[in-house]
KEFI-24763 format. One record per residue: residue in one letter; x, y, z of N, C-alpha, C in turn. Coordinates in pm, 1 decimal. Each point is the difference from the previous one (the first is absolute). Layout:
<rs>
r aa a&nx X&ny Y&nz Z&cax X&cay Y&caz Z&cx X&cy Y&cz Z
...
</rs>
This chain:
<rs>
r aa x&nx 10753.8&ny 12521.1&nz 9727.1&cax -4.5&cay -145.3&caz 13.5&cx 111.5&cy -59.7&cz -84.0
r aa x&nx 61.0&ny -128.1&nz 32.3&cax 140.4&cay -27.6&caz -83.7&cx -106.8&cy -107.0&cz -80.5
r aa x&nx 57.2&ny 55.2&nz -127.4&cax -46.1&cay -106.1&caz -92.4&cx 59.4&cy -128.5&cz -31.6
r aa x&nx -136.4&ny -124.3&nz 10.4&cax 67.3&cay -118.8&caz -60.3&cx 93.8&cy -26.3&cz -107.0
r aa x&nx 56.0&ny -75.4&nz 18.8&cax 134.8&cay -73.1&caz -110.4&cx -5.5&cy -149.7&cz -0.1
r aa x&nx 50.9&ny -28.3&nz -84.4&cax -4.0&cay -151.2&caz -50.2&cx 151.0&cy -6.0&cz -32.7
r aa x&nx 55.0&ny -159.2&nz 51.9&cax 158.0&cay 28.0&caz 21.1&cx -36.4&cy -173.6&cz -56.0
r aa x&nx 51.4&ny -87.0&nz -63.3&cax -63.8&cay -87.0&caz -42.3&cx -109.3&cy -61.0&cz 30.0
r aa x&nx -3.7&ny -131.7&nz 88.5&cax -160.2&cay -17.8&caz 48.7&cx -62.6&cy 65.7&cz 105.7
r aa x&nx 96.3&ny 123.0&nz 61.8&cax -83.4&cay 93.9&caz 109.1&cx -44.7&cy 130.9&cz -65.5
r aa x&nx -136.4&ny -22.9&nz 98.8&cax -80.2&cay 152.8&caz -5.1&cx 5.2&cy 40.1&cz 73.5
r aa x&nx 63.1&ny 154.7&nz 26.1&cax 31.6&cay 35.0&caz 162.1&cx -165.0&cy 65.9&cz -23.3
r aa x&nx -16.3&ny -20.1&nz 151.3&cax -136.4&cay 63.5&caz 3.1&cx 19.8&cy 159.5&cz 35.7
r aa x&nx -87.3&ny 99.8&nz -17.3&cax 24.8&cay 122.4&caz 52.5&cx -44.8&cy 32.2&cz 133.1
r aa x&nx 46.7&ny 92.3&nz 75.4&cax -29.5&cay 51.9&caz 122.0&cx 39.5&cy 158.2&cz -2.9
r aa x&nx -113.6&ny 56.4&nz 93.0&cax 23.1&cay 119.7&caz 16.9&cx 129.2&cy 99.2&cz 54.6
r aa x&nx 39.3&ny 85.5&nz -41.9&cax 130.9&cay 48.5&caz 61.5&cx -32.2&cy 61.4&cz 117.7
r aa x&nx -126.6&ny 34.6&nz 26.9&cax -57.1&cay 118.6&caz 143.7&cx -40.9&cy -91.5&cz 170.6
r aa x&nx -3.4&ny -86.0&nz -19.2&cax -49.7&cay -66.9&caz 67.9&cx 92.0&cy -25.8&cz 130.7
r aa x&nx -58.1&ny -63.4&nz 139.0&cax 75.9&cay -25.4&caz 139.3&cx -15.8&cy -149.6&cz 27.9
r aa x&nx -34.6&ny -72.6&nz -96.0&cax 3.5&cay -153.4&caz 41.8&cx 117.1&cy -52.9&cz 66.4
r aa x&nx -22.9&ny -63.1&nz 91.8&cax 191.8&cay -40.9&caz 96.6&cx 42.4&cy -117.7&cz -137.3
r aa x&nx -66.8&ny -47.7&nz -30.2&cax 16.0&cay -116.7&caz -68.4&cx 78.9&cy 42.7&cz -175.2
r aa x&nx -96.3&ny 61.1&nz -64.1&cax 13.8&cay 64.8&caz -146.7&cx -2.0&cy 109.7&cz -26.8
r aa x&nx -3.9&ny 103.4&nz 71.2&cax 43.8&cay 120.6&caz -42.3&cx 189.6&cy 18.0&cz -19.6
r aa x&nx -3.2&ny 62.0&nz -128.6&cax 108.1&cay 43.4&caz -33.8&cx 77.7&cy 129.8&cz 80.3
r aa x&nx -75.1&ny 11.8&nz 52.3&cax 31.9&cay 163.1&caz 71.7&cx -11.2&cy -27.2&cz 134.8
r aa x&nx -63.4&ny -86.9&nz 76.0&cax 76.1&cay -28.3&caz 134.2&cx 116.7&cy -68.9&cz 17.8
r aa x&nx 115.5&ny 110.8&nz 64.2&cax 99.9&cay -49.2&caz 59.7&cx -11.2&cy -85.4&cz 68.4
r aa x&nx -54.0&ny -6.6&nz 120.9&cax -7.4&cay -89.0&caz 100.8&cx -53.6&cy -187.3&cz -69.4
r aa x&nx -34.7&ny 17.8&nz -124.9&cax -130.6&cay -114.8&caz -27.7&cx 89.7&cy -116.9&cz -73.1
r aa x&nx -64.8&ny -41.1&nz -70.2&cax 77.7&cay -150.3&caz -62.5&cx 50.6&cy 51.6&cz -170.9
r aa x&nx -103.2&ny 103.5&nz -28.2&cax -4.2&cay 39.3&caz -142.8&cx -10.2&cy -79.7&cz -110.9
r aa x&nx -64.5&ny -155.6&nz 64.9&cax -41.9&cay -104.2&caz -143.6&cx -31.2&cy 48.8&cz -145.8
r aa x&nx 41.6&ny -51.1&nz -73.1&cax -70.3&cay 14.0&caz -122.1&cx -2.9&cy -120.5&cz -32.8
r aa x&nx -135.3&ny 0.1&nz -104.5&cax -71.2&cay -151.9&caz -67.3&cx 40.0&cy -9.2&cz -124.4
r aa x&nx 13.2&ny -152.7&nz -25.8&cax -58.7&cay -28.4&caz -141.3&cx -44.3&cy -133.2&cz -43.2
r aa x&nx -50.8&ny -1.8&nz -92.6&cax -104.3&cay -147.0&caz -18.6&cx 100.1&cy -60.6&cz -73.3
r aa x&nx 8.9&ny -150.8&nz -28.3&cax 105.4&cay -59.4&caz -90.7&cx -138.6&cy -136.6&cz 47.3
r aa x&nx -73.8&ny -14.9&nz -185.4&cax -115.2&cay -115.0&caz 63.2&cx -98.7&cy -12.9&cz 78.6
r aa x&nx -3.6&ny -74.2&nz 82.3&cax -115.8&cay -19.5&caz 103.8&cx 93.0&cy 83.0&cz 160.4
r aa x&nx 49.7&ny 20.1&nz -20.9&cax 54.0&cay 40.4&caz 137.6&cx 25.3&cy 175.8&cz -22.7
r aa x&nx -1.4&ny 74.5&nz 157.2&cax 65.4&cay 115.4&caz -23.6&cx 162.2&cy 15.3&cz 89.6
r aa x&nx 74.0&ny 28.4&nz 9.0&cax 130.2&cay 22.6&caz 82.1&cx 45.4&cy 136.0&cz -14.1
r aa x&nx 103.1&ny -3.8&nz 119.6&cax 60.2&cay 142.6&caz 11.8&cx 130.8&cy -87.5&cz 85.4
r aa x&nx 77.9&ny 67.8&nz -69.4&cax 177.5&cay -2.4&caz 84.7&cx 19.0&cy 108.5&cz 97.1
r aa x&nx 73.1&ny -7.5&nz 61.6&cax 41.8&cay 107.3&caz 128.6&cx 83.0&cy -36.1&cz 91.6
r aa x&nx 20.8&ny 127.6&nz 90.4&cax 133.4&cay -13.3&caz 70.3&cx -58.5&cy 34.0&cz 111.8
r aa x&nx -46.6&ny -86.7&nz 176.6&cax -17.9&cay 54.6&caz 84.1&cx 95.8&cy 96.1&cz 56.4
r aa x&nx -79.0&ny 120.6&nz 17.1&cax 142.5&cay 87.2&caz 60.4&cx 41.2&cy 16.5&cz 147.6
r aa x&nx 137.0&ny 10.4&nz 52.2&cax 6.0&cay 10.9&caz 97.3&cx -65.5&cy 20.0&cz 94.9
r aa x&nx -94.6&ny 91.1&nz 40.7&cax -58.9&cay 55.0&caz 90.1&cx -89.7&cy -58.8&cz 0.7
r aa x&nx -19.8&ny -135.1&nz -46.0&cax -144.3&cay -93.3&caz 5.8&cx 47.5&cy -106.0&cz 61.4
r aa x&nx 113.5&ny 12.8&nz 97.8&cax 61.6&cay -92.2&caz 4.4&cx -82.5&cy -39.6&cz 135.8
r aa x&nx 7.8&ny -140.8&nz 46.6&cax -69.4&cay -72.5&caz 159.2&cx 155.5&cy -34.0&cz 54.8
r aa x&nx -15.8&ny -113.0&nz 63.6&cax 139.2&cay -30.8&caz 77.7&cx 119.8&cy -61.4&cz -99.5
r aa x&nx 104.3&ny 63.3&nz 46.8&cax 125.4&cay -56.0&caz -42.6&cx -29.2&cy -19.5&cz -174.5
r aa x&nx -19.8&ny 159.1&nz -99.9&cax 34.0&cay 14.6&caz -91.9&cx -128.3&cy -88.8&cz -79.5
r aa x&nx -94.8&ny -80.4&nz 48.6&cax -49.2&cay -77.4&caz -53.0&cx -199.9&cy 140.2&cz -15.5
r aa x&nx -51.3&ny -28.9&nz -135.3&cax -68.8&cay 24.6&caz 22.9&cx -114.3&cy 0.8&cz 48.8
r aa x&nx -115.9&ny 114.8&nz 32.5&cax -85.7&cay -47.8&caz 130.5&cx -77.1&cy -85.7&cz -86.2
r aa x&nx -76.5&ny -102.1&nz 83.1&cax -95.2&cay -54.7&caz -58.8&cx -110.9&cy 81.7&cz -49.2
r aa x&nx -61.1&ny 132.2&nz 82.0&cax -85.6&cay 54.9&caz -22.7&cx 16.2&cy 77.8&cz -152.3
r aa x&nx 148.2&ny 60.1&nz -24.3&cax 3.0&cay -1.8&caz -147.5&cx 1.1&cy -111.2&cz -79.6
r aa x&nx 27.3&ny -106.1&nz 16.7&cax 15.9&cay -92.7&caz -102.1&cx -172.4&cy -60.0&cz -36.0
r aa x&nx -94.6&ny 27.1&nz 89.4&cax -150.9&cay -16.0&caz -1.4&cx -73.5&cy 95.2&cz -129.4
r aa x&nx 68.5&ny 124.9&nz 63.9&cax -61.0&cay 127.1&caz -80.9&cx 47.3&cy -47.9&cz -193.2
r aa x&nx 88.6&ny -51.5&nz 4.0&cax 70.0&cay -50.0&caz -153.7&cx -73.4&cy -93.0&cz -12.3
r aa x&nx -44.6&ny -57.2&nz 55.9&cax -106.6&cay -108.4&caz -86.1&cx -149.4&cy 42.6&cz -51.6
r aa x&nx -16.2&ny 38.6&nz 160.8&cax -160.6&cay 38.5&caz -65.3&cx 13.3&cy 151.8&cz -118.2
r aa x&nx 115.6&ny 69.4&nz 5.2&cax -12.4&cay 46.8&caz -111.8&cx 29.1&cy -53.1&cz -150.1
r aa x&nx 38.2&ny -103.3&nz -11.9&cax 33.7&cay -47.5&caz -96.0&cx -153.8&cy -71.5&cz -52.7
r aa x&nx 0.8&ny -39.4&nz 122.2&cax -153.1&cay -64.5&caz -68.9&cx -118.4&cy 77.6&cz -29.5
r aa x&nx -1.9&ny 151.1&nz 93.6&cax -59.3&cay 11.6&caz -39.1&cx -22.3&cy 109.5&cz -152.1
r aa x&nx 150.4&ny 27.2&nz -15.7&cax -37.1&cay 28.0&caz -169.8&cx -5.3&cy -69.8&cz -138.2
r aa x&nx 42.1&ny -159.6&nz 94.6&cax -16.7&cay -140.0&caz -70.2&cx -170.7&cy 28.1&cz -44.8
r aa x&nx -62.3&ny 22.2&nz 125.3&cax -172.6&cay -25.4&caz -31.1&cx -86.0&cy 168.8&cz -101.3
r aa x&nx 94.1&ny 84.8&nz 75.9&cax 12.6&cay 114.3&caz -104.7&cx -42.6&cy -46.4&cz -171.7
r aa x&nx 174.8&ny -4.8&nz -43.6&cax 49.4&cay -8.3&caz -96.1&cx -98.3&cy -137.6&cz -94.1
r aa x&nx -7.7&ny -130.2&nz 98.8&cax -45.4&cay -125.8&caz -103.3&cx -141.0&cy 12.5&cz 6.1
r aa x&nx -77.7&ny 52.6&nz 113.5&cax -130.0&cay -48.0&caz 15.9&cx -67.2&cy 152.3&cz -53.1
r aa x&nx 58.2&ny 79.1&nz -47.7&cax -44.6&cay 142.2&caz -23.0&cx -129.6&cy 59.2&cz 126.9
r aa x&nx 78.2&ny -30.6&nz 129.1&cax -152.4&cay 61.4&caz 96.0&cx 131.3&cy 90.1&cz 123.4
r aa x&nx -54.4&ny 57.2&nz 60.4&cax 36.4&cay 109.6&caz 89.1&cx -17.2&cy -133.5&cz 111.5
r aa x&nx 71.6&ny 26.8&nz 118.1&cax 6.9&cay -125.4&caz 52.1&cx 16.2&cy 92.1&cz 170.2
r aa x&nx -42.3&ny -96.0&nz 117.3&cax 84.7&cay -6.6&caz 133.0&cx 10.2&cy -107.6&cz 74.0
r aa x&nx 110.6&ny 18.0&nz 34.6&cax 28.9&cay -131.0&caz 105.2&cx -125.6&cy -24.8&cz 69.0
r aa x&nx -12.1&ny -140.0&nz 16.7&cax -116.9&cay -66.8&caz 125.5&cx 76.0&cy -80.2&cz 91.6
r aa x&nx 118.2&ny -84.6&nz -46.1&cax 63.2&cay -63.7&caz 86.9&cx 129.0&cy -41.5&cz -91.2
r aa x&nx 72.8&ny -36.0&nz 81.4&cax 118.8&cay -84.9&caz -91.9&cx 90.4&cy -66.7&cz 122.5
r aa x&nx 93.2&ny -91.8&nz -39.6&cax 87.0&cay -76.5&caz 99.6&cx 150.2&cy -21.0&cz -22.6
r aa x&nx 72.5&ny 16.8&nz 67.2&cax 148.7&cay 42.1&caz -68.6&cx 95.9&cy -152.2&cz 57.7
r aa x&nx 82.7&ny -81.8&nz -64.3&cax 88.6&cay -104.4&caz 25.8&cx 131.2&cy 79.8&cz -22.5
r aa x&nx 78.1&ny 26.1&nz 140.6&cax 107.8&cay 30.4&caz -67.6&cx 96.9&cy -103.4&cz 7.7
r aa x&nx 113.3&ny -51.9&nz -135.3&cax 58.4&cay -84.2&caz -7.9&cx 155.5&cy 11.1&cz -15.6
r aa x&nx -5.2&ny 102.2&nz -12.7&cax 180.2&cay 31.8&caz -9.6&cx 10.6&cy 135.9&cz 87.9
r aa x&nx 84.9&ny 38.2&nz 61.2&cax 42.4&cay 135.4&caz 36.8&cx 46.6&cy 110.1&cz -118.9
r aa x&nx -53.8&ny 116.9&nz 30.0&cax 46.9&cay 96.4&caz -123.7&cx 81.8&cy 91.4&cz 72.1
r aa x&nx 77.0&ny 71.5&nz -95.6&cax 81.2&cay 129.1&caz 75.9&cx -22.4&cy 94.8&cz -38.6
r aa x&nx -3.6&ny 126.4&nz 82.9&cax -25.6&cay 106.5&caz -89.4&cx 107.8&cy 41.1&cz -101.2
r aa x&nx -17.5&ny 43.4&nz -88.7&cax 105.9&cay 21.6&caz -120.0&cx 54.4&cy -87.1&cz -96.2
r aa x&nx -51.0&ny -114.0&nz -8.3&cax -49.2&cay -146.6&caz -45.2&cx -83.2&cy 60.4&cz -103.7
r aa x&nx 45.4&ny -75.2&nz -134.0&cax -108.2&cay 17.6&caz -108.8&cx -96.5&cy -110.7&cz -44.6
r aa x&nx -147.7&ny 62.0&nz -13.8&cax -80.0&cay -106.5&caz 6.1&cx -92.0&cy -20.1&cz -87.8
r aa x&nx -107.6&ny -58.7&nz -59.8&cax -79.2&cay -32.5&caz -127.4&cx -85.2&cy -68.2&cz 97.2
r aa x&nx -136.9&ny 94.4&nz -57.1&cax -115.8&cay -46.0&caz 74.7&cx -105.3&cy -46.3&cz -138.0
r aa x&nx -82.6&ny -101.1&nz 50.5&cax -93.5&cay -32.1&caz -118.4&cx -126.7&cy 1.2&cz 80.6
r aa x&nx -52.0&ny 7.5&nz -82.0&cax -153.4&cay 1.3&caz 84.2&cx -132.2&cy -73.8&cz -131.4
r aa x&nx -95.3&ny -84.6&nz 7.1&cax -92.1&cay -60.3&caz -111.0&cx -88.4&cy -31.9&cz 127.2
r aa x&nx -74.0&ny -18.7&nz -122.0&cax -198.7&cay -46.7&caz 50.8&cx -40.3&cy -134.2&cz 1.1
r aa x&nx 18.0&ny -41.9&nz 96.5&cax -45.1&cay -116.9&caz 40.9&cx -172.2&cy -69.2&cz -48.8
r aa x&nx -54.1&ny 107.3&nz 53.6&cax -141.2&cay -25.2&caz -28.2&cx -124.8&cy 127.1&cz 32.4
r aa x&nx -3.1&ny 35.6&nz -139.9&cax -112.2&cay 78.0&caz 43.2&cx -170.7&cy -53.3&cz 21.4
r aa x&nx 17.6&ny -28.0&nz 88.8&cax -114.4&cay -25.9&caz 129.5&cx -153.3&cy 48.4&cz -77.0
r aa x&nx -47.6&ny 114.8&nz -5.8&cax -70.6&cay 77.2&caz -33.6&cx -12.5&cy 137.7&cz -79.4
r aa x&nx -99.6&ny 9.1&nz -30.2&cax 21.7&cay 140.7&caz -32.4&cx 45.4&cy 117.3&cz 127.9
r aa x&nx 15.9&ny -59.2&nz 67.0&cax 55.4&cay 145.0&caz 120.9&cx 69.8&cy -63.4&cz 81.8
r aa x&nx 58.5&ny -102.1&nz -19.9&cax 117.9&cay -12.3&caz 100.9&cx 93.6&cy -117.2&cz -97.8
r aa x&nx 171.0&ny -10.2&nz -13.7&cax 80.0&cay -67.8&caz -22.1&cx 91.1&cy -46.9&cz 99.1
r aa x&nx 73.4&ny -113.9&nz -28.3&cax 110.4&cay -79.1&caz 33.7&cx 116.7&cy -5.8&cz -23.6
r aa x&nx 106.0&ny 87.0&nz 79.4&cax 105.5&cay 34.3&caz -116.6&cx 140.0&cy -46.1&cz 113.5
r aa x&nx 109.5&ny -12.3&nz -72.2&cax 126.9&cay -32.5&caz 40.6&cx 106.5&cy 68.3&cz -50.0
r aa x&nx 145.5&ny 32.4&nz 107.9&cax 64.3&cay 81.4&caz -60.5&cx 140.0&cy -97.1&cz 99.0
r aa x&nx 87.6&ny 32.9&nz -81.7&cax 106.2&cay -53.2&caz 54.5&cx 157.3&cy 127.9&cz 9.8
r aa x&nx 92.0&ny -54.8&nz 88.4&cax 130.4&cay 77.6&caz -20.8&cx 96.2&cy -89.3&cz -8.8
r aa x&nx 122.4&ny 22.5&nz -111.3&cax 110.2&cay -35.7&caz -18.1&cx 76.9&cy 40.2&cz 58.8
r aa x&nx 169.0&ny -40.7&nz 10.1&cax 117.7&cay 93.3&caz -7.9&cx 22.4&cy -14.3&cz -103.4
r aa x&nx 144.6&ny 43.8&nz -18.8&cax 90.3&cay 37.7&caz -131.5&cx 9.4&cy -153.9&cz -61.1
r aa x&nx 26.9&ny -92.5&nz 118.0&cax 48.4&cay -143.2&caz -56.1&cx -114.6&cy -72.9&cz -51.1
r aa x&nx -122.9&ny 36.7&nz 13.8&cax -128.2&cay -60.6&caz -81.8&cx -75.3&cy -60.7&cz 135.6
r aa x&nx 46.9&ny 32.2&nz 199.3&cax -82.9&cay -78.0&caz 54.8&cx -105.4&cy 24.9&cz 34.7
r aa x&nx -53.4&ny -66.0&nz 27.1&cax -129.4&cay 41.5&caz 64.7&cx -0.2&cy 51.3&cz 121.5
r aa x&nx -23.6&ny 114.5&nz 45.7&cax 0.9&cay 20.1&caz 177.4&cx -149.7&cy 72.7&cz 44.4
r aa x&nx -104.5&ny 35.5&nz -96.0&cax -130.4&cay 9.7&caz 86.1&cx -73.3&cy -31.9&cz -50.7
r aa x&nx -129.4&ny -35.1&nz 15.6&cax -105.7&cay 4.9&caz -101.5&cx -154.7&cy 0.3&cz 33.6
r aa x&nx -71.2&ny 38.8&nz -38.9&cax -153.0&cay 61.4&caz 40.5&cx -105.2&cy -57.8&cz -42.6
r aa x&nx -139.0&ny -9.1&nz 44.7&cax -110.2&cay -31.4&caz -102.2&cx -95.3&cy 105.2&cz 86.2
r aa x&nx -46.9&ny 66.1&nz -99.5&cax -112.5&cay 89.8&caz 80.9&cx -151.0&cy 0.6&cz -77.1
r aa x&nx -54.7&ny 35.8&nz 55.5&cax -150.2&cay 14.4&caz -58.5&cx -44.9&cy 175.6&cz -14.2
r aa x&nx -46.1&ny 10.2&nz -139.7&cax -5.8&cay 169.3&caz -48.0&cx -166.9&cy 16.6&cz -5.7
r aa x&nx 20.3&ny 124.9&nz 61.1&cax -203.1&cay 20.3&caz -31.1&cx 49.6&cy 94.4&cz -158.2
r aa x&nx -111.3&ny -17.9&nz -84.2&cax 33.6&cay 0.9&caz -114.4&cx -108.7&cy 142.1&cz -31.2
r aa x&nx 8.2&ny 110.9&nz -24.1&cax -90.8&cay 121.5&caz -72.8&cx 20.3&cy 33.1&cz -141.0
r aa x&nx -92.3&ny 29.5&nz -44.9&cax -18.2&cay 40.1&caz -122.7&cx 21.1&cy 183.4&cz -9.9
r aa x&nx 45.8&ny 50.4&nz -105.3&cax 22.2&cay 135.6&caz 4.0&cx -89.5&cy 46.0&cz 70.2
r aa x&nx -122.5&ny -7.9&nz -107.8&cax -98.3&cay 96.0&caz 44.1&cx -61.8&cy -41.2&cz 177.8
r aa x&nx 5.5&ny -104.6&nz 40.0&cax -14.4&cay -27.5&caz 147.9&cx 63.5&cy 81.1&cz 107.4
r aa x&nx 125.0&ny 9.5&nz -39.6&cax 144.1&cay 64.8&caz 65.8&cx -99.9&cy 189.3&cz -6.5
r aa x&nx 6.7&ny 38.2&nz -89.0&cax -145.8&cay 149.1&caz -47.7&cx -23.8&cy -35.0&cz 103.2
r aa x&nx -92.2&ny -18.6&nz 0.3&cax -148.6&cay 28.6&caz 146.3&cx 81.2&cy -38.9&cz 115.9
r aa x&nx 83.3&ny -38.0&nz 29.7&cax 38.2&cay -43.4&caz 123.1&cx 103.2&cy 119.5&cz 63.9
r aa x&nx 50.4&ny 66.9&nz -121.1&cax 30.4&cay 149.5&caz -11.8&cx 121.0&cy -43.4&cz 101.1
r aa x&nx 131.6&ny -110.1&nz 3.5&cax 66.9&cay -87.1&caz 39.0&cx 143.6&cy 69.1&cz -105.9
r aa x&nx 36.2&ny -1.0&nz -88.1&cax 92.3&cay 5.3&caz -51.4&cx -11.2&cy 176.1&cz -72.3
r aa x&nx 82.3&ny 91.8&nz 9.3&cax 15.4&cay 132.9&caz -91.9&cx -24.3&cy -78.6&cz -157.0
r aa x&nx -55.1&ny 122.3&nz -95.3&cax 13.2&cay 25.2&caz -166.3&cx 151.1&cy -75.3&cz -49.9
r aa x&nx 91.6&ny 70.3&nz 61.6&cax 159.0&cay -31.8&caz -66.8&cx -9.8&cy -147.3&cz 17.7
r aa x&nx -0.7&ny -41.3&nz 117.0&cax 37.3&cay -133.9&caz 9.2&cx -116.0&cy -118.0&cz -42.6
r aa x&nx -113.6&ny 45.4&nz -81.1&cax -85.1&cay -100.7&caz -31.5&cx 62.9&cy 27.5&cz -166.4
r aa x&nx 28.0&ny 106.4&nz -60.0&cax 70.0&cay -8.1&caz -113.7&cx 69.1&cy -73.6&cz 0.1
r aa x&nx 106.6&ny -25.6&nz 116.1&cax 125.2&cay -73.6&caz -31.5&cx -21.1&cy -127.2&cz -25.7
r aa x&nx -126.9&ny -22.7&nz 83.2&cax -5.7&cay -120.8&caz 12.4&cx -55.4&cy -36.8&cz -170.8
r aa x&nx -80.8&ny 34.9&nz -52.3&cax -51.6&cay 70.5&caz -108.3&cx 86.2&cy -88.0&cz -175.0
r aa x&nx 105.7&ny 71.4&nz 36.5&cax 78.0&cay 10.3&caz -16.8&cx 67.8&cy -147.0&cz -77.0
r aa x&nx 68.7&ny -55.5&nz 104.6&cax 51.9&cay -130.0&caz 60.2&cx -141.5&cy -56.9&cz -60.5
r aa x&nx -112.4&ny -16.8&nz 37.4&cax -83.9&cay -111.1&caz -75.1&cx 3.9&cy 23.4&cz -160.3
r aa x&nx 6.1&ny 122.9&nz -14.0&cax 21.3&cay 12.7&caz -209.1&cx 133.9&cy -103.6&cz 17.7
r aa x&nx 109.7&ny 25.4&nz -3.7&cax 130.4&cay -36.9&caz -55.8&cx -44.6&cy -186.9&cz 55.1
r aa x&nx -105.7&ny -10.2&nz 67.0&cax -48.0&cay -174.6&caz 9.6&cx -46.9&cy -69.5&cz -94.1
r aa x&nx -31.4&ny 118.5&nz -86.7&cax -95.1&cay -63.8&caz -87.9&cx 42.7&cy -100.9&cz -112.9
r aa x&nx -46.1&ny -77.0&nz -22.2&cax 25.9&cay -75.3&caz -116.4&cx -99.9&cy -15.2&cz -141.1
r aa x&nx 46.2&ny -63.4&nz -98.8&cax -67.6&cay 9.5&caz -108.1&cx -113.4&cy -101.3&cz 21.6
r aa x&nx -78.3&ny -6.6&nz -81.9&cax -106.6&cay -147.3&caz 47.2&cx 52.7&cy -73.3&cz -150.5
</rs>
């Protein structure tokens, strides 16, 4: 697992090195290979869509530029709300065109956590020049570790990780 670091006000969060997520695995070629980190109330990740994600005329597909949000948010709801999370719905505005190979800064924060088992969360994408070109609000069903157990839903490794990521949340009282 790559261990967290603190680079002034960011905490990169950790993620597993073994893993096939299209989104955050480090080890799929084919994938986006996000990495997180918290800075405050928000979590973000920078990145470079790569070529081969490309839709028409160099521009990227929308269907990747979807997958970058709800992942952002959802290690936004990860990381702030300390619960294991899945999409229930979300809605995408896209407002600028992106390109693939275009560098970008995604943020993602919590709008409103709703309940104990479901949140309200938003994630946005930049370019390089600071614009805005997508942005999301989705709704997260919200689990607790031991829930995620019995549902026998997630492997050992990856409830550590998650594990994990809620220690380095912690704060002092």
């Amino acid at each position: 697992m790559n261990s967290p670091k603190t680079e002034t006000n960011r905490q990169y969060l950790p993620n597993r090195d073994n893993h096939e997520c299209f989104a955050c695995s480090p080890v799929n070629e084919h994938g986006l290979q996000m990495t997180f980190y918290a800075e405050n109330d928000t979590v973000n990740s920078d990145l470079v869509i790569p070529d081969h994600l490309c839709g028409w005329n160099s521009l990227a597909h929308g269907g990747i530029i979807s997958t970058i949000l709800d992942e952002i948010m959802s290690w936004s709801a990860i990381y702030l709300l300390e619960r294991i999370i899945m999409t229930k719905s979300m809605s995408v505005t896209f407002k600028h065109p992106i390109k693939v190979g275009e560098e970008l800064h995604t943020t993602g924060r919590v709008i409103e956590q709703i309940s104990d088992r479901e949140a309200h969360m938003a994630g946005q994408i930049y370019n390089a020049a600071g614009k805005l070109c997508a942005e999301a609000e989705g709704r997260f069903a919200l689990f607790t570790v031991e829930a995620i157990r019995k549902m026998n839903i997630m492997d050992a490794e990856d409830i550590d990780t998650i594990e994990v990521i809620f220690a380095g949340n912690q704060t002092p009282a």
